[in-house]
C-alpha positions as CSV (number, residue, x, y, z in Angstrom):
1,X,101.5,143.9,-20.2
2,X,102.8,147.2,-19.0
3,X,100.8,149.5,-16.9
4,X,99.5,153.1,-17.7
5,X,101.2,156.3,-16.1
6,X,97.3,156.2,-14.1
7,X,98.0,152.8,-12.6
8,X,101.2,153.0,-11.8
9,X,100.2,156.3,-10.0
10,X,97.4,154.8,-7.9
11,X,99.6,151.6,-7.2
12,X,102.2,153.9,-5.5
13,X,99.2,155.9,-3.9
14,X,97.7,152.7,-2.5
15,X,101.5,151.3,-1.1
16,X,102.2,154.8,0.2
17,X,99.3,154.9,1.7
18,X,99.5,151.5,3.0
19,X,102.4,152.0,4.5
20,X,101.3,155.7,6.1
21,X,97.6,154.5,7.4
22,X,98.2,150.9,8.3
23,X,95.1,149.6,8.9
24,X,93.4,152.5,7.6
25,X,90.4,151.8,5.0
26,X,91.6,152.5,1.2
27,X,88.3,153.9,0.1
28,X,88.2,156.4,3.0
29,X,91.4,157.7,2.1
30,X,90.8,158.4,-1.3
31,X,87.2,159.7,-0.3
32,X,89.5,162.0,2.1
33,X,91.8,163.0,-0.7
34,X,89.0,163.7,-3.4
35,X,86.9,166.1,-0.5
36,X,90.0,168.1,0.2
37,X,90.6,168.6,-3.8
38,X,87.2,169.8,-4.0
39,X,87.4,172.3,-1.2
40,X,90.2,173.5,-2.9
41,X,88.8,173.8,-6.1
42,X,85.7,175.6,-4.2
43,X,88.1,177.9,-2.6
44,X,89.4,179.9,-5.5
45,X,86.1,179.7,-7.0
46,X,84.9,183.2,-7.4
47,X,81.4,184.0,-5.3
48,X,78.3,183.3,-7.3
49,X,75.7,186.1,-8.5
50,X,72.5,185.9,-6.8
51,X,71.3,184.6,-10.0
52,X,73.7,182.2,-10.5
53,X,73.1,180.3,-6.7
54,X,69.2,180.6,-7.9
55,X,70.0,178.7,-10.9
56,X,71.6,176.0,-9.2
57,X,69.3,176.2,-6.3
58,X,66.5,175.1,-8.5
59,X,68.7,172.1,-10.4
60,X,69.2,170.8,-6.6
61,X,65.7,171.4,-5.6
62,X,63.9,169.3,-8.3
63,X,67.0,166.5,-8.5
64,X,65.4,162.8,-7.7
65,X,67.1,161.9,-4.1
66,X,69.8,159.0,-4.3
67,X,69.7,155.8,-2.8
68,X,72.8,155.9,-0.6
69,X,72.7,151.8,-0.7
70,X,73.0,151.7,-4.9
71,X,74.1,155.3,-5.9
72,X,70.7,155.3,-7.6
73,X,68.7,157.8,-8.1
């Protein structure tokens, strides 16, 4: 069975990265790699309207807190 363009690009991620960060736990490095994506997403993000940050001010505000131990919420 032949592997998807997806796994064979996150087998090569996980070798290079194995052979970069010996030692160095797999999870944490993706976690690293996703949180700079997302910063730079957020960085050429245009500002919000006051509205706008109200708006999702009030989705956080009422969101049931997760259980960092399950991911539940």
């Amino acid at each position: 069975m032949s592997l998807t363009a997806e796994q064979r690009t996150a087998r090569a991620r996980r070798a290079a990265d194995a052979r970069h960060h010996p030692g160095a736990d797999p999870e944490a490095l993706e976690r690293a790699r996703t949180d700079a994506a997302i910063d730079e997403i957020i960085s050429r993000a245009p500002k919000m309207t006051p509205e706008q940050a109200a708006r999702v001010g009030r989705i956080f505000r009422y969101a049931p807190p997760r259980d960092p131990g399950t991911g539940a919420g």
